[in-house]
HTML snippet that shows the backbone in 3Dmol.js (N, CA, C, O; Angstrom):
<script src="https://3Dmol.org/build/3Dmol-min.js"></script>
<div id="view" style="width:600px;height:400px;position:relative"></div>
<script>
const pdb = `
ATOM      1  N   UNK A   1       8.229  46.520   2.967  1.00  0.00           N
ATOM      2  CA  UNK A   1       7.728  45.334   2.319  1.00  0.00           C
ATOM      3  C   UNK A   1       8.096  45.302   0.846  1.00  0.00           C
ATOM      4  O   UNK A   1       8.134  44.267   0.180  1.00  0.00           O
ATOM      5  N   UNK A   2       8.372  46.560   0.378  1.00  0.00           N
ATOM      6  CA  UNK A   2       8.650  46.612  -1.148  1.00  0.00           C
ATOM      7  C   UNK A   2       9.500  46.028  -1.273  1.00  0.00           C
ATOM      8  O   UNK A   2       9.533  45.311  -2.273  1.00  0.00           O
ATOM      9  N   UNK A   3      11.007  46.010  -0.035  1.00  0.00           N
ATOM     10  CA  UNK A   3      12.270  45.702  -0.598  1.00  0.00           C
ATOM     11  C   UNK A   3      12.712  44.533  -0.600  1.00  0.00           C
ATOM     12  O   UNK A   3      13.750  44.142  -1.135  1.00  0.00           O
ATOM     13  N   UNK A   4      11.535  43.602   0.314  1.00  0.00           N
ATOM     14  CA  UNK A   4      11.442  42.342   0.112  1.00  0.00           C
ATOM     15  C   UNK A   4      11.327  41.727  -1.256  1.00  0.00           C
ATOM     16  O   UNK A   4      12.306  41.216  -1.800  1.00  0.00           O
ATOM     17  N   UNK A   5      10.168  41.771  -1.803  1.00  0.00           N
ATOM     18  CA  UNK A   5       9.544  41.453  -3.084  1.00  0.00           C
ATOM     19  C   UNK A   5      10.193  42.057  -4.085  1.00  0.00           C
ATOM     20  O   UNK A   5       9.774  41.814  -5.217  1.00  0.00           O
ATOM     21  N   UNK A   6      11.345  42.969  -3.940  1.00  0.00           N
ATOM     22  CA  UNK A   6      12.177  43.466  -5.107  1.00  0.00           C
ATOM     23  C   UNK A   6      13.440  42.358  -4.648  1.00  0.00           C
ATOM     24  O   UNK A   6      14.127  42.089  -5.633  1.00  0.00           O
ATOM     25  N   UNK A   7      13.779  41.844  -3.724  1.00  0.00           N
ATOM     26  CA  UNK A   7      15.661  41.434  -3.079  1.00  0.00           C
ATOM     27  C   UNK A   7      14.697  39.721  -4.231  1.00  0.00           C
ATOM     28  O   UNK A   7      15.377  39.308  -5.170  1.00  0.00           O
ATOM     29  N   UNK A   8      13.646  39.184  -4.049  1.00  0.00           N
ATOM     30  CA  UNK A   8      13.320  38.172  -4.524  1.00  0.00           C
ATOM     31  C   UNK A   8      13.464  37.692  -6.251  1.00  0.00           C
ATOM     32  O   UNK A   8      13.794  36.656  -6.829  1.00  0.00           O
ATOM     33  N   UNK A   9      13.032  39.023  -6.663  1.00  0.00           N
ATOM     34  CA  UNK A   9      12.563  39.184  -7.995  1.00  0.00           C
ATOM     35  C   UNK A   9      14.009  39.050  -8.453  1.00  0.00           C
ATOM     36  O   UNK A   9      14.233  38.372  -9.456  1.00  0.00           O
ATOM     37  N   UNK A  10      15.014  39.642  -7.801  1.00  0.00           N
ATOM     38  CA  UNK A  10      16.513  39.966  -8.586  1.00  0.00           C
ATOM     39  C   UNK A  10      16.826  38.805  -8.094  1.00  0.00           C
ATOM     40  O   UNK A  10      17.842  38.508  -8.724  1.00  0.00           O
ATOM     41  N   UNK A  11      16.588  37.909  -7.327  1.00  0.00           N
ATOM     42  CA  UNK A  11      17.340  36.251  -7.278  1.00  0.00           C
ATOM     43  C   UNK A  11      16.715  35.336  -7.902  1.00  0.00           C
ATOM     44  O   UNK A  11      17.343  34.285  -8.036  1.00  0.00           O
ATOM     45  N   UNK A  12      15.447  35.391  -8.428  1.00  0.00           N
ATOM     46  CA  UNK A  12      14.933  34.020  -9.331  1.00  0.00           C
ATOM     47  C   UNK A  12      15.229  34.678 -10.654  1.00  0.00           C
ATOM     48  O   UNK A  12      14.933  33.865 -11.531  1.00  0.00           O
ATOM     49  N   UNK A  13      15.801  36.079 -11.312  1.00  0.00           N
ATOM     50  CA  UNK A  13      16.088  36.110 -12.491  1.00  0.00           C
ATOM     51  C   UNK A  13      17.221  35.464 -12.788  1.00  0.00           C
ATOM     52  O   UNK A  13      17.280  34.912 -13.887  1.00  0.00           O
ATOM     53  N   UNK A  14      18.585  35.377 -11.703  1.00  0.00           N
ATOM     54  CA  UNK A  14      19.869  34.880 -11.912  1.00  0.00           C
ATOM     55  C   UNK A  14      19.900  33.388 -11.783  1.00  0.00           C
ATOM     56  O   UNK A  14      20.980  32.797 -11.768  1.00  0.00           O
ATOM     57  N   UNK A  15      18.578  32.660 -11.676  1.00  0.00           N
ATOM     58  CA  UNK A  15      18.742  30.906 -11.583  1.00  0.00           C
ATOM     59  C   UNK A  15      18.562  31.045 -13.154  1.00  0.00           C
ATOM     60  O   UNK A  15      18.091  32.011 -13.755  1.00  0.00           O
ATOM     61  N   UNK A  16      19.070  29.792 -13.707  1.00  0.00           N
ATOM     62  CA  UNK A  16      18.972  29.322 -15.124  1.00  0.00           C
ATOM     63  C   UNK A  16      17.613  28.442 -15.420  1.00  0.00           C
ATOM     64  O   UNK A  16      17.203  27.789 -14.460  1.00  0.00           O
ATOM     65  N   UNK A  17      16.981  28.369 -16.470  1.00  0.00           N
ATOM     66  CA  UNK A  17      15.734  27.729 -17.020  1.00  0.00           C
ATOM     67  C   UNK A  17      15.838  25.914 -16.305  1.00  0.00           C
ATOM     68  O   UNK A  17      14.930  25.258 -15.795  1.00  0.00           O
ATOM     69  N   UNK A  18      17.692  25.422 -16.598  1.00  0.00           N
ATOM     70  CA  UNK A  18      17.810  24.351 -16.077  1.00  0.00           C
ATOM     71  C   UNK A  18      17.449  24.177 -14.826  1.00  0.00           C
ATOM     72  O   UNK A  18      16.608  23.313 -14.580  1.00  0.00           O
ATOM     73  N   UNK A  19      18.049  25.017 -13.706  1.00  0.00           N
ATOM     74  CA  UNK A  19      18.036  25.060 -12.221  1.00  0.00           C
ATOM     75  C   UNK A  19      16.256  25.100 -11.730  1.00  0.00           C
ATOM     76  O   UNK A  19      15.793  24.268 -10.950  1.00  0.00           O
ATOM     77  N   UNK A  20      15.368  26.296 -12.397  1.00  0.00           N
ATOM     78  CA  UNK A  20      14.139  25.840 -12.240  1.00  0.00           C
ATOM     79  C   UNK A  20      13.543  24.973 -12.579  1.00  0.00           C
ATOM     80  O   UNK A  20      12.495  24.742 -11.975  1.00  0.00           O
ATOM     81  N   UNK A  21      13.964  24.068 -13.747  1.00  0.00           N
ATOM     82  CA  UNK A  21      13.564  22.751 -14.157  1.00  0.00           C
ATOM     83  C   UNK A  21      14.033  21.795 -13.083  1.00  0.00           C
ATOM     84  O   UNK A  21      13.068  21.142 -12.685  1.00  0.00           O
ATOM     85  N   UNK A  22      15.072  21.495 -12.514  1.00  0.00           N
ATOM     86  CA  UNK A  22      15.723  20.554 -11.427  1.00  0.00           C
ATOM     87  C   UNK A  22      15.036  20.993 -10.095  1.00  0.00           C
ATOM     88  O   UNK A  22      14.759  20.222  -9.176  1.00  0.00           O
ATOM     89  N   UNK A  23      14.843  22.080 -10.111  1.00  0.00           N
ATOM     90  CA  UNK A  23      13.688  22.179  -9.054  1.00  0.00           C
ATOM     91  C   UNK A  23      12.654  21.685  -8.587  1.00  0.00           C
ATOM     92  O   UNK A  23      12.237  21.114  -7.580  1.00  0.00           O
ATOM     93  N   UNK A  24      12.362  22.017  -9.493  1.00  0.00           N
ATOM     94  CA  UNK A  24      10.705  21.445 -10.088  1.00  0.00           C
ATOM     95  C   UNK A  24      10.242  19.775 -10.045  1.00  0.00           C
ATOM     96  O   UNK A  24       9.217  19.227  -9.638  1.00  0.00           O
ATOM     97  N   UNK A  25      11.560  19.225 -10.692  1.00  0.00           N
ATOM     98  CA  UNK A  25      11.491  17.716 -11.115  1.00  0.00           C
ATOM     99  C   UNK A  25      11.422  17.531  -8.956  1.00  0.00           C
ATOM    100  O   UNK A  25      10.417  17.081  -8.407  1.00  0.00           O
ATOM    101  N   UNK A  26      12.412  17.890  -8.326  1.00  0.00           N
ATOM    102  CA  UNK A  26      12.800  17.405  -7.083  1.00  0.00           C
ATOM    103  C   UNK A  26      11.449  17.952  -6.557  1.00  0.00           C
ATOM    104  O   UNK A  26      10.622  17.116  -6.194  1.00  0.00           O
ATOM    105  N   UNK A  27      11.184  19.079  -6.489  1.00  0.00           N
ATOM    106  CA  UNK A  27       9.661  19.155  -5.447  1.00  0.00           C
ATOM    107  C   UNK A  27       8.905  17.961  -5.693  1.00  0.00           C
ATOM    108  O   UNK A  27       8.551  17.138  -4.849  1.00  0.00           O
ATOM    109  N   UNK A  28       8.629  17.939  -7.285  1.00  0.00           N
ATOM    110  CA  UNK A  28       7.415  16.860  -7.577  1.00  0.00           C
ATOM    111  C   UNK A  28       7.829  15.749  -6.856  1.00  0.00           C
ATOM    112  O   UNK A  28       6.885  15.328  -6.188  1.00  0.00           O
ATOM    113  N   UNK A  29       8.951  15.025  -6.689  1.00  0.00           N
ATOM    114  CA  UNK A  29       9.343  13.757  -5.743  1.00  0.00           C
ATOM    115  C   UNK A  29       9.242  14.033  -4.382  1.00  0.00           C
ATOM    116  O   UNK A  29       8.805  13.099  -3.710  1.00  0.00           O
ATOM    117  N   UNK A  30       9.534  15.087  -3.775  1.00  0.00           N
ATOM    118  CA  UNK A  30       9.343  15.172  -2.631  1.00  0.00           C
ATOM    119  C   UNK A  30       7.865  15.447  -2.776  1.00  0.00           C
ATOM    120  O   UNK A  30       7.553  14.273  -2.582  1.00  0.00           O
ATOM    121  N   UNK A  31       7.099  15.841  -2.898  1.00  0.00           N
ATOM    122  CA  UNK A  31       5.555  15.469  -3.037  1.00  0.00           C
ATOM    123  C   UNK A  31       5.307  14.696  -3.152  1.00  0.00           C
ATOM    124  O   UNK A  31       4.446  14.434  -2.311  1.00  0.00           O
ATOM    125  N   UNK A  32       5.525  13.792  -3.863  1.00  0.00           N
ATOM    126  CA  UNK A  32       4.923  11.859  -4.459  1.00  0.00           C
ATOM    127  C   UNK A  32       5.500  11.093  -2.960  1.00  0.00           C
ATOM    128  O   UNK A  32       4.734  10.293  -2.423  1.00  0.00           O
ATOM    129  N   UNK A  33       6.698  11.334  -2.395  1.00  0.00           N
ATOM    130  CA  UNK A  33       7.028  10.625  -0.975  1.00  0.00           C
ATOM    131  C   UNK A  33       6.325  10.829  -0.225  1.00  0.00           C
ATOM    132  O   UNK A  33       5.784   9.931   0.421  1.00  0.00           O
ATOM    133  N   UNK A  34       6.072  12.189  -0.038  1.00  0.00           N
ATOM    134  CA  UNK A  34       5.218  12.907   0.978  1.00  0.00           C
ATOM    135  C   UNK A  34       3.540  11.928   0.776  1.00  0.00           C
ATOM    136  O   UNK A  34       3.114  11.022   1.493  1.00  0.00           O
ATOM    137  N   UNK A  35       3.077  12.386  -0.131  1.00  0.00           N
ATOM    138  CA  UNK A  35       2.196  11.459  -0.661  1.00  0.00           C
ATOM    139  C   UNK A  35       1.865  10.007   0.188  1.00  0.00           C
ATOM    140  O   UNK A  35       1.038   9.553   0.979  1.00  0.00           O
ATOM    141  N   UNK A  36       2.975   9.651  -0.467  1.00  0.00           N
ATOM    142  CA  UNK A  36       2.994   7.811  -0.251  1.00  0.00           C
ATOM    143  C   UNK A  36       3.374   7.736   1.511  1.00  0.00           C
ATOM    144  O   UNK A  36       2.975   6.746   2.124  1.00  0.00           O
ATOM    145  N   UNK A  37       3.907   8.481   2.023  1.00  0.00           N
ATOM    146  CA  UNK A  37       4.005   8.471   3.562  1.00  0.00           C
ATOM    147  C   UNK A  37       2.848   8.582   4.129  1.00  0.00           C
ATOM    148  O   UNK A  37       2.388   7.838   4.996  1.00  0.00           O
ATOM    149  N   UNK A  38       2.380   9.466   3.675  1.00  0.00           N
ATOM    150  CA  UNK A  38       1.144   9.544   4.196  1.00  0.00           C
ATOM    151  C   UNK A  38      -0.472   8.807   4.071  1.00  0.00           C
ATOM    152  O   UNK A  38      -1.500   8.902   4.741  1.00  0.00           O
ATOM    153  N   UNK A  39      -0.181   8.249   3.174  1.00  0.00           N
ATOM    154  CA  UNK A  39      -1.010   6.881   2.980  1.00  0.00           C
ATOM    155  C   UNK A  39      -0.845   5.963   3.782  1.00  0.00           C
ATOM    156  O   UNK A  39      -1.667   5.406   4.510  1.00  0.00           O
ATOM    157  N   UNK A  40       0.570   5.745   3.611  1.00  0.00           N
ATOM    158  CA  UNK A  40       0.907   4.543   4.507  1.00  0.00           C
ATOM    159  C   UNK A  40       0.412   4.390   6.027  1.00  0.00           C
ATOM    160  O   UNK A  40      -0.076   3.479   6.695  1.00  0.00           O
ATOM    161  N   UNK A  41       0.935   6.317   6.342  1.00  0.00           N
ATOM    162  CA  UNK A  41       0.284   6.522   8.493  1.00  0.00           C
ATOM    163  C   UNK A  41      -1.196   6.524   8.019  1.00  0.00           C
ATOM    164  O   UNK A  41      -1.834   6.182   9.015  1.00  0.00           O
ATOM    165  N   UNK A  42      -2.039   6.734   7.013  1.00  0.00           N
ATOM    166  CA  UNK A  42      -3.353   6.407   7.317  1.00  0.00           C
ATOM    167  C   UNK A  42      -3.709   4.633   7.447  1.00  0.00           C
ATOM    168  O   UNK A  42      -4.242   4.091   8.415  1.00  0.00           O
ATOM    169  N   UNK A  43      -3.358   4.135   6.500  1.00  0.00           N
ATOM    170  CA  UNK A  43      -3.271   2.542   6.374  1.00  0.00           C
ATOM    171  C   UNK A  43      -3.566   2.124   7.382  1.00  0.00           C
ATOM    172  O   UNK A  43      -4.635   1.580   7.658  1.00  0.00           O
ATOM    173  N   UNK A  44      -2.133   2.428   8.487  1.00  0.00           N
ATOM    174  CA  UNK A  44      -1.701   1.753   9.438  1.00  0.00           C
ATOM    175  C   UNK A  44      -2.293   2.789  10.516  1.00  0.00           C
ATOM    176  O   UNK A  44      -1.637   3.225  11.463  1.00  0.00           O
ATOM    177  N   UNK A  45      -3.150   3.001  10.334  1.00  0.00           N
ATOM    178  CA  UNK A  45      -3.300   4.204  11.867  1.00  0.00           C
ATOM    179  C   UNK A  45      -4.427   3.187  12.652  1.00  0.00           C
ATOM    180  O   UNK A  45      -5.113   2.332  12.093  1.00  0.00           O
ATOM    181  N   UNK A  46      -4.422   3.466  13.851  1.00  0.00           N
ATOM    182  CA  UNK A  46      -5.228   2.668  14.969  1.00  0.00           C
ATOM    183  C   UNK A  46      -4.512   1.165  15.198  1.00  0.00           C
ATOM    184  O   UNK A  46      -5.147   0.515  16.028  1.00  0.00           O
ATOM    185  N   UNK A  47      -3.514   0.562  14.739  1.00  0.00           N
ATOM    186  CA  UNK A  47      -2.575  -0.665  14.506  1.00  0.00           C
ATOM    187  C   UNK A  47      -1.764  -0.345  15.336  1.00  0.00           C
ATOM    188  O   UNK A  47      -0.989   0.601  15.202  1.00  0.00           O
ATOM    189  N   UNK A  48      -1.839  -1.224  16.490  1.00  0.00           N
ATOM    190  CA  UNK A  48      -0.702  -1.249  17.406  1.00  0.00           C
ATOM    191  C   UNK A  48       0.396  -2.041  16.619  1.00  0.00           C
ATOM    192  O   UNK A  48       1.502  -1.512  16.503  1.00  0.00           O
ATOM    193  N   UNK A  49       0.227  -2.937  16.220  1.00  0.00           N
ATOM    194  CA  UNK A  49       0.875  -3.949  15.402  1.00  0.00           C
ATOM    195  C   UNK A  49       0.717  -4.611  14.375  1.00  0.00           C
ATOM    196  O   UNK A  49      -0.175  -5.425  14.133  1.00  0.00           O
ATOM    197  N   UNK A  50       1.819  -4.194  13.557  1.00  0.00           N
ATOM    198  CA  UNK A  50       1.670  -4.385  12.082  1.00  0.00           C
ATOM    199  C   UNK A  50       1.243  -5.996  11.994  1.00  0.00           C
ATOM    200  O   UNK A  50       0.186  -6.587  11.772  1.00  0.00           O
ATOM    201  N   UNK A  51       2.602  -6.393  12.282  1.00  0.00           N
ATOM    202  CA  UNK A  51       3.044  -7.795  11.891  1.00  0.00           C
ATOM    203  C   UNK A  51       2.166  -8.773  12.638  1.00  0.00           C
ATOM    204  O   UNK A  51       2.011  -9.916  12.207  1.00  0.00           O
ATOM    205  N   UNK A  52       1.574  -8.342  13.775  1.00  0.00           N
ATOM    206  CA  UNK A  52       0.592  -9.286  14.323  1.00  0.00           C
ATOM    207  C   UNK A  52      -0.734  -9.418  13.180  1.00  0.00           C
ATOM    208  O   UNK A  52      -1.328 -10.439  12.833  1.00  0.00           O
ATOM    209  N   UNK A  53      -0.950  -7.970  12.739  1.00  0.00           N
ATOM    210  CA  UNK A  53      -2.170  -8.014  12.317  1.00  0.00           C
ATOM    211  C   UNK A  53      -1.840  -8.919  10.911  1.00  0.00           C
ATOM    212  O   UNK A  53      -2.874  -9.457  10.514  1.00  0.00           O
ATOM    213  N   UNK A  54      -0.878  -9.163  10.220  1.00  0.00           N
ATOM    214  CA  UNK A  54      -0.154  -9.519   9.504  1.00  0.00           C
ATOM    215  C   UNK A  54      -0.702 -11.409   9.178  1.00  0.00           C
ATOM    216  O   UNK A  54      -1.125 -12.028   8.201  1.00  0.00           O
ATOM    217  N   UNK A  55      -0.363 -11.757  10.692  1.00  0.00           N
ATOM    218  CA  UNK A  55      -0.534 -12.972  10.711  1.00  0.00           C
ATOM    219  C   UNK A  55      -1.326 -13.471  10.991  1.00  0.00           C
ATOM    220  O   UNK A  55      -1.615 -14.633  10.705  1.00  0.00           O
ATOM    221  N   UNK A  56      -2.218 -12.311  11.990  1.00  0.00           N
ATOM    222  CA  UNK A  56      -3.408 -12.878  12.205  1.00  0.00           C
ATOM    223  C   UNK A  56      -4.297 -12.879  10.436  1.00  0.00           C
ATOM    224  O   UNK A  56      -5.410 -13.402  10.500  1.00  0.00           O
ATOM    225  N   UNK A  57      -4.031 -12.539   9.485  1.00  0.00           N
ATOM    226  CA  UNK A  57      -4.708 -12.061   8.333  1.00  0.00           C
ATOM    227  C   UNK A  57      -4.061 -13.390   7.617  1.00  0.00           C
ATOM    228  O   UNK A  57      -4.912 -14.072   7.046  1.00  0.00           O
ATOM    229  N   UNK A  58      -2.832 -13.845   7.546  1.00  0.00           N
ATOM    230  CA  UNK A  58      -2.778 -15.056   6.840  1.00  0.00           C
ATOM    231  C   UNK A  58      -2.781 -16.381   7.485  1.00  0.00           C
ATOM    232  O   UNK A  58      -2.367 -17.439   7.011  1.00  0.00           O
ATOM    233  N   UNK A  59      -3.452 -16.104   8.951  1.00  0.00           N
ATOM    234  CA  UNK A  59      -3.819 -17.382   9.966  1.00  0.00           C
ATOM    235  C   UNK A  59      -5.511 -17.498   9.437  1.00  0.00           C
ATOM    236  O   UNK A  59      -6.173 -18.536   9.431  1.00  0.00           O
ATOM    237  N   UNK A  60      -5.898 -16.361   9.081  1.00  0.00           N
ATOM    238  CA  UNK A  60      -7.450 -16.459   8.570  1.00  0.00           C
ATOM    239  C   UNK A  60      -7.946 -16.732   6.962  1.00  0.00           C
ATOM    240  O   UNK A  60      -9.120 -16.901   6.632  1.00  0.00           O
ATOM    241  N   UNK A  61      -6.495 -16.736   5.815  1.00  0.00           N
ATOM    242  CA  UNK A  61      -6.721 -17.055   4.783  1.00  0.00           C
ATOM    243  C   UNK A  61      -6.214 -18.674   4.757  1.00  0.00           C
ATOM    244  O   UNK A  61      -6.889 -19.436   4.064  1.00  0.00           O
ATOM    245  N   UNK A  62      -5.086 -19.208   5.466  1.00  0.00           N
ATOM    246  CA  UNK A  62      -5.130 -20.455   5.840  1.00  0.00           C
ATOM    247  C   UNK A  62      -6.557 -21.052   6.024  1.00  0.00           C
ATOM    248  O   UNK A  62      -6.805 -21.990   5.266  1.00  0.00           O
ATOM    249  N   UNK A  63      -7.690 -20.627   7.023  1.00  0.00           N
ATOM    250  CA  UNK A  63      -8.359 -21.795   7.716  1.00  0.00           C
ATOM    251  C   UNK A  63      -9.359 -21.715   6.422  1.00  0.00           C
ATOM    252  O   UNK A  63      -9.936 -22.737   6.050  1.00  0.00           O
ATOM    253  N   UNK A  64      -9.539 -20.495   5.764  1.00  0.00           N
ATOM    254  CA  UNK A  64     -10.650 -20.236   4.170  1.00  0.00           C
ATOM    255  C   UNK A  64     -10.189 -21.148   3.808  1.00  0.00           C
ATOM    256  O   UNK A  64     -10.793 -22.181   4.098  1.00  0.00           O
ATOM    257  N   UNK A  65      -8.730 -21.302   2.889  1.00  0.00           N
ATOM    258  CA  UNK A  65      -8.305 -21.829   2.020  1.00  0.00           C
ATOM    259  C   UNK A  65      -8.486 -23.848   2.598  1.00  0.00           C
ATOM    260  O   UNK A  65      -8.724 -24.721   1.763  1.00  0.00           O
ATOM    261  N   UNK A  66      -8.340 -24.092   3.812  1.00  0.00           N
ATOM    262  CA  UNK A  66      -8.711 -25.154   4.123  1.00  0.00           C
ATOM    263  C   UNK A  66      -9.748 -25.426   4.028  1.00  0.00           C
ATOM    264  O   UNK A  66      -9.994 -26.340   3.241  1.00  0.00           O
ATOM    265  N   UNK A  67     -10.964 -24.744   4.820  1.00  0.00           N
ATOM    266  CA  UNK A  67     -12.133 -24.570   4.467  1.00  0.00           C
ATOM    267  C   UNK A  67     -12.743 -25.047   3.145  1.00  0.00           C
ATOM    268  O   UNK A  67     -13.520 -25.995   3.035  1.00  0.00           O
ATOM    269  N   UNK A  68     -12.336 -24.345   2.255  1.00  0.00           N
ATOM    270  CA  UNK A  68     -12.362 -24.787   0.646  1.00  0.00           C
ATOM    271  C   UNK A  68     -11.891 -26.103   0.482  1.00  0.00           C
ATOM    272  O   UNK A  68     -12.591 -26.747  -0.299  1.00  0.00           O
ATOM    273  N   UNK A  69     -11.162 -26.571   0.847  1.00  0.00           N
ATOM    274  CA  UNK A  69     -10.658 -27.898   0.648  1.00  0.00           C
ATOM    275  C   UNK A  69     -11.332 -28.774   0.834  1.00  0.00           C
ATOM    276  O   UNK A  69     -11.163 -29.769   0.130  1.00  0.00           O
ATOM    277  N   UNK A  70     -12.228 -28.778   1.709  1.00  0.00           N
ATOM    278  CA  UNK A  70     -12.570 -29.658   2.917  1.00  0.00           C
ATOM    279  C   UNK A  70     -13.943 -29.842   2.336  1.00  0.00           C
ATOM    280  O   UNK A  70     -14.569 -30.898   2.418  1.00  0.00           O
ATOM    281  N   UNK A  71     -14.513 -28.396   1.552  1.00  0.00           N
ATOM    282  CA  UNK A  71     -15.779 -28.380   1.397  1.00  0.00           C
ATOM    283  C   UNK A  71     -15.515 -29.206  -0.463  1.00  0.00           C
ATOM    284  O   UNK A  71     -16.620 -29.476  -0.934  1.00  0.00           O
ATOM    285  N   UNK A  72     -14.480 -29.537  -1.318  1.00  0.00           N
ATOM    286  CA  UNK A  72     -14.182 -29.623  -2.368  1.00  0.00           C
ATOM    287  C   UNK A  72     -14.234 -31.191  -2.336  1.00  0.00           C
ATOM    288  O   UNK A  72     -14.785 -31.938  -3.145  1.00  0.00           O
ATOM    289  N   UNK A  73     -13.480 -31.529  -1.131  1.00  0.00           N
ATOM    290  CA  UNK A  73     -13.026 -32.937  -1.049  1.00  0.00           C
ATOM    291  C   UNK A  73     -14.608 -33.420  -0.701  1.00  0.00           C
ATOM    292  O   UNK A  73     -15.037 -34.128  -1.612  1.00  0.00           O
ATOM    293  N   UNK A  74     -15.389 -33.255   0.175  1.00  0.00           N
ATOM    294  CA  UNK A  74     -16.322 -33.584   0.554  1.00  0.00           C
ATOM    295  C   UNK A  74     -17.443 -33.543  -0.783  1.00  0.00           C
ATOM    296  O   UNK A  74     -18.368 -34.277  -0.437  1.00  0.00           O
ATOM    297  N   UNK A  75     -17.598 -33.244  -1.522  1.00  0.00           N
ATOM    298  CA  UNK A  75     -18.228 -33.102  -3.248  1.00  0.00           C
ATOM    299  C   UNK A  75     -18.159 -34.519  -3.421  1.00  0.00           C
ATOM    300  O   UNK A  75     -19.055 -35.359  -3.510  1.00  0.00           O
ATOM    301  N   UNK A  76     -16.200 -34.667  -3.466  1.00  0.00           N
ATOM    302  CA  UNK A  76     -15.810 -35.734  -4.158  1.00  0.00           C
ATOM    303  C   UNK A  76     -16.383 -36.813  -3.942  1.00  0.00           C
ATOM    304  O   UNK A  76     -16.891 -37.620  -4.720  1.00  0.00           O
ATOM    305  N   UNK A  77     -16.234 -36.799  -2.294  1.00  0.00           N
ATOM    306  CA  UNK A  77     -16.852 -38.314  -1.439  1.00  0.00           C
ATOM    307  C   UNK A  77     -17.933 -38.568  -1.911  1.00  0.00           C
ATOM    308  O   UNK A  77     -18.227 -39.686  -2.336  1.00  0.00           O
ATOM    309  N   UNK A  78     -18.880 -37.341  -1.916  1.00  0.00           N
ATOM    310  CA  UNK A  78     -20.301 -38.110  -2.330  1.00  0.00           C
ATOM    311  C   UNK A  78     -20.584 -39.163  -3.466  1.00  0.00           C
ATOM    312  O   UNK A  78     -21.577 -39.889  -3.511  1.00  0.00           O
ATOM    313  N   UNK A  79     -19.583 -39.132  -4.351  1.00  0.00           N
ATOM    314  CA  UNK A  79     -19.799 -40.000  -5.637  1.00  0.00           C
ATOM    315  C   UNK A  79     -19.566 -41.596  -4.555  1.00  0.00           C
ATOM    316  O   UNK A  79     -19.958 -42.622  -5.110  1.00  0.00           O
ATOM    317  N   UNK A  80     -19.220 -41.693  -3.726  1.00  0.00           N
ATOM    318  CA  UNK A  80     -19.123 -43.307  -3.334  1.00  0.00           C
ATOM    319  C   UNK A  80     -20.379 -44.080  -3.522  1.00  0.00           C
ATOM    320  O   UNK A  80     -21.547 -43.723  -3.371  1.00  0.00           O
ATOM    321  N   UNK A  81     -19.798 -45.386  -3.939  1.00  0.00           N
ATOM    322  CA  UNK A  81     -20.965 -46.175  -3.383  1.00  0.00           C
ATOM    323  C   UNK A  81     -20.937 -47.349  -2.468  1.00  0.00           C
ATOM    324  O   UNK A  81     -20.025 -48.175  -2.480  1.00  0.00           O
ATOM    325  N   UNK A  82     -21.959 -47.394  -1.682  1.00  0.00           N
ATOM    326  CA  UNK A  82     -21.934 -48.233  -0.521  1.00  0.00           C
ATOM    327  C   UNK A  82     -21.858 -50.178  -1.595  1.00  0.00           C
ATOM    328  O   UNK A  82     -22.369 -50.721  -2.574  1.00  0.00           O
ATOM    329  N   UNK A  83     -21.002 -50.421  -0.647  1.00  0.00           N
ATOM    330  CA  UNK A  83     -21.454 -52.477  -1.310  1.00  0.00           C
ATOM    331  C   UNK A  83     -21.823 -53.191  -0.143  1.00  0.00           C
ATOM    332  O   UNK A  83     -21.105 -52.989   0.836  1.00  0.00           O
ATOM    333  N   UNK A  84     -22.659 -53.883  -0.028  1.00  0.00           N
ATOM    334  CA  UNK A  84     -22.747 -54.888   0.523  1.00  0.00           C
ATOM    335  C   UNK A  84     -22.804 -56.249   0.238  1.00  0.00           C
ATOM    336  O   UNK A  84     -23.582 -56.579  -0.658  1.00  0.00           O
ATOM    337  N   UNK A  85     -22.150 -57.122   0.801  1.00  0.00           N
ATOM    338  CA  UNK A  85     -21.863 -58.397   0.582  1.00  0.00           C
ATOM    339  C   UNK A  85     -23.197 -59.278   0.981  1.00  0.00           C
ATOM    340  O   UNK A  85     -23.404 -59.668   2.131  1.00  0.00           O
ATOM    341  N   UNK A  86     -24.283 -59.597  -0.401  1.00  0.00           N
ATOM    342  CA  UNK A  86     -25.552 -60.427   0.328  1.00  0.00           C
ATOM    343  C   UNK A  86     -25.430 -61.841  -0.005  1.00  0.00           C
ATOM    344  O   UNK A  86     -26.255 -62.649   0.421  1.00  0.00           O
TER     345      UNK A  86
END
`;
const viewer = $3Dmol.createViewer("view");
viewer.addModel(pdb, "pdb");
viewer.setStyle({}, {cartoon: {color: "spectrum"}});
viewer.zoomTo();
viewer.render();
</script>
């Protein structure tokens, strides 16, 4: 086991300060992907389908956003006034 932990020690002395710096920079990105991948399979986990759920989500901000309309326009109406011709 010694000659392990000695064959190691004599190969990270011969990398340069640069090479462990470029290292370093690349793990940290492959971590931040890793990261963000894995957000994403939580996000989307139990989703058979993205894009359905997709539309079903802007088929339901449509009928709000109408909704609102409907309830805005209807405000308006109330200002009418009835005439009758006596």
């Amino acid at each position: 086991m010694g000659l392990c932990s000695s064959c190691l020690k004599g190969s990270s002395s011969t990398l340069s300060p640069a090479a462990l710096v470029e290292d370093s920079e690349s793990r940290r990105r492959r971590q931040m992907e890793a990261a963000e991948k894995r957000r994403q399979e939580n996000e989307n986990r139990g989703i058979r389908d993205v894009e359905r759920l997709r539309r079903q989500q802007q088929r339901q901000l449509d009928i709000e956003r109408r909704q609102e309309e409907a309830i805005r326009d209807n405000n308006q109406s109330t200002n009418l006034k009835w005439q009758t011709n006596a």
